[in-house]
N, C-alpha and C positions, 0 to 999 in steps of 0.2 A: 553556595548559591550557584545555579546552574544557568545561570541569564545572561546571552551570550548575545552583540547585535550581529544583524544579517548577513554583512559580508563577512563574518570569521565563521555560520555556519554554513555558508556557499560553500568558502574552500573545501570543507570536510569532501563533497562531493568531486568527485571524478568521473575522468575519460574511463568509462569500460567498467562501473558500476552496476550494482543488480539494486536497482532502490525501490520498493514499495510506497504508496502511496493512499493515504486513507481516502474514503469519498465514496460514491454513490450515486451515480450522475451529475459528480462536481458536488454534491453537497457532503460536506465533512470534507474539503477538501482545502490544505492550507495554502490558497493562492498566492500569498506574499513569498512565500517559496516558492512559488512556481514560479512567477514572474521573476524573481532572480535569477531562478534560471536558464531562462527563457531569455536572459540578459547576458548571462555568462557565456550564453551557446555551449556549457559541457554538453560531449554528445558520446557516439556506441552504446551507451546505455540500454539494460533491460530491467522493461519496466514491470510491476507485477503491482497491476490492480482488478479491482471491480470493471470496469470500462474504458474508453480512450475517453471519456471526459465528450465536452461537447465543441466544434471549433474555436469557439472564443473564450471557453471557462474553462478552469482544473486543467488537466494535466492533456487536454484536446490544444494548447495553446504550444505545448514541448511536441508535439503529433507535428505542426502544420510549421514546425521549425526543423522535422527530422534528427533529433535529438536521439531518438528509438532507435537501435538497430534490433532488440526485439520487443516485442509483448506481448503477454503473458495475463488474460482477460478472459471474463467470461460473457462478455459483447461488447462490440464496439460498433454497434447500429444508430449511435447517436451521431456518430462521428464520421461525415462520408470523405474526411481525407484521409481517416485509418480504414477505411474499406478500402480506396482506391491505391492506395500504399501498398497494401498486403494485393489485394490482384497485381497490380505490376510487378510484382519481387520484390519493392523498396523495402521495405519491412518484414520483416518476421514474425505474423502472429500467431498465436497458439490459443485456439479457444477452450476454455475448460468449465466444466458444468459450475455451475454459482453452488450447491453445496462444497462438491471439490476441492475448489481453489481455495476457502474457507477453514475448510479441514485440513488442504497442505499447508496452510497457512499456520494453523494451530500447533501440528505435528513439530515444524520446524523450530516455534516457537517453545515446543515443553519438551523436546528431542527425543520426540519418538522416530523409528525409524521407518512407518508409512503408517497406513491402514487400507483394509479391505471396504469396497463399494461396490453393490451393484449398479451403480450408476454407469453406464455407456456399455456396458456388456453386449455383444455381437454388435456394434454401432464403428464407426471411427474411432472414435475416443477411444477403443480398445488397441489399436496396432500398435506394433511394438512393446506390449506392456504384460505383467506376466498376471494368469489369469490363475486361479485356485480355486479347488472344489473346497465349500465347509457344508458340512450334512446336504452334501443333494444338490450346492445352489454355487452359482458359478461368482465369483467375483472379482473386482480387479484390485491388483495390487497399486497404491497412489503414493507415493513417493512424497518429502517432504520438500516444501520449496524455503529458501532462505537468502536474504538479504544481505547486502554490506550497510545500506542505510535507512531509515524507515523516516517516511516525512508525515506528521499527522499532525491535526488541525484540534486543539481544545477550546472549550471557551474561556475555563479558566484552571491556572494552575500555578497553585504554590510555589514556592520560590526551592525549593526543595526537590520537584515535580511530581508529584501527589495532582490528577489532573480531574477534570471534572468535565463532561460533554453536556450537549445543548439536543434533546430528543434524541432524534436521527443519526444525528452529526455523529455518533459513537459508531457506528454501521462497522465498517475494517477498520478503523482504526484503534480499537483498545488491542483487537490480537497483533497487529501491524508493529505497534511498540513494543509487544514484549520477544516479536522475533528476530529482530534486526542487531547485526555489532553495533552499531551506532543511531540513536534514536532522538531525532530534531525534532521539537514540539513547537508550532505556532498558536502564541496562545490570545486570545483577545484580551485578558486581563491576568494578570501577574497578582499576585496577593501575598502578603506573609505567612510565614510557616505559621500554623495553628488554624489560620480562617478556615480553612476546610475541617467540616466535620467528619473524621473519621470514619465513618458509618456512610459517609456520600462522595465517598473518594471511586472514581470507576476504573481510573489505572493507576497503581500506586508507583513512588518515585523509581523504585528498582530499578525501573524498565527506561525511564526518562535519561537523558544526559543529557543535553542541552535543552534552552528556551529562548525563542525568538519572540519576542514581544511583537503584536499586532494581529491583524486580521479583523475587516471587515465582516458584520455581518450582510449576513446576504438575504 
């Protein structure tokens, strides 16, 4: 059984961690972790989501505590203390197009060692990065991004971690679990090995190590 409470999976997290983070403007996003966090004040951290969340939800809540020394987003327009962070230097963000990140995402996850995209070709998103011709057509080399921790938000999952999402809620968080050394699941309901039906499992236990019980819906 992998069903662990909150403060034994805080400690896992560290000073000068790379953690991912599932969600989607805060949705799929497992705030009972956050807010531990956010309690613990671990900080240096670089973060690698969807967005900085919003001031007061998801992972905009670790933003407005300086927790970030980078992130690693494909906008953070929701969030005007992660805008005002990164114009003044406090922060280090890096924006990367929402296919992209998705795919570096994936990459790190099944250990490939990048993939080509036209996506940012002659644009910014190009500097420093190496570019290759394939029949004719220019594109960029995308490097694989990879975690120490993955924190993802399920609705329900096995005691095993066999997990099951709720619509949307699945958004970065099925590839998020399966890239990370270490992968914390907050889950809104716990259930016995077997409830889940095989056939409607979205991320299966492999990828899971620990489980926090809770989480509100939203």
């Amino acid at each position: 059984m992998k069903t662990i409470d909150l403060n034994k999976a805080i400690e896992m997290i560290h000073d000068g961690d790379v953690v991912m983070v599932g969600g989607f403007m805060a949705n799929g996003t497992p705030e009972t972790l956050i807010d531990a966090l956010v309690e613990k004040g671990v900080k240096n951290l670089t973060l690698i989501c969807n967005d900085a969340g919003l001031i007061d939800k998801g992972v905009g809540k670790m933003v407005i505590n300086k927790q970030f020394d980078k992130i690693i987003a494909s906008h953070i327009g929701l969030n005007r203390e992660a805008g005002r962070q990164m114009n003044e230097g406090e922060t280090e963000i890096e924006l990367v197009p929402q296919g992209t990140l998705i795919e570096q995402i994936r990459s790190g996850a099944y250990g490939l060692g990048g993939f080509l995209t036209p996506t940012g070709v002659g644009t910014l998103v190009a500097e420093g990065k190496t570019v290759l011709n394939v029949d004719d057509r220019e594109f960029l080399l995308e490097k694989p991004l990879k975690a120490d921790v993955a924190l993802i938000l399920a609705d329900v999952a096995d005691e095993s971690g066999n997990l099951q999402y709720t619509g949307s809620e699945n958004n970065f968080n099925h590839l998020m679990a399966a890239n990370a050394r270490t992968t914390i699941v907050e889950a809104r309901k716990v259930v016995p090995i077997g409830t889940i039906d095989p056939i409607f499992v979205h991320t299966p236990n492999i990828f899971v190590d620990y489980i926090v019980k809770g989480g509100a819906v939203c």
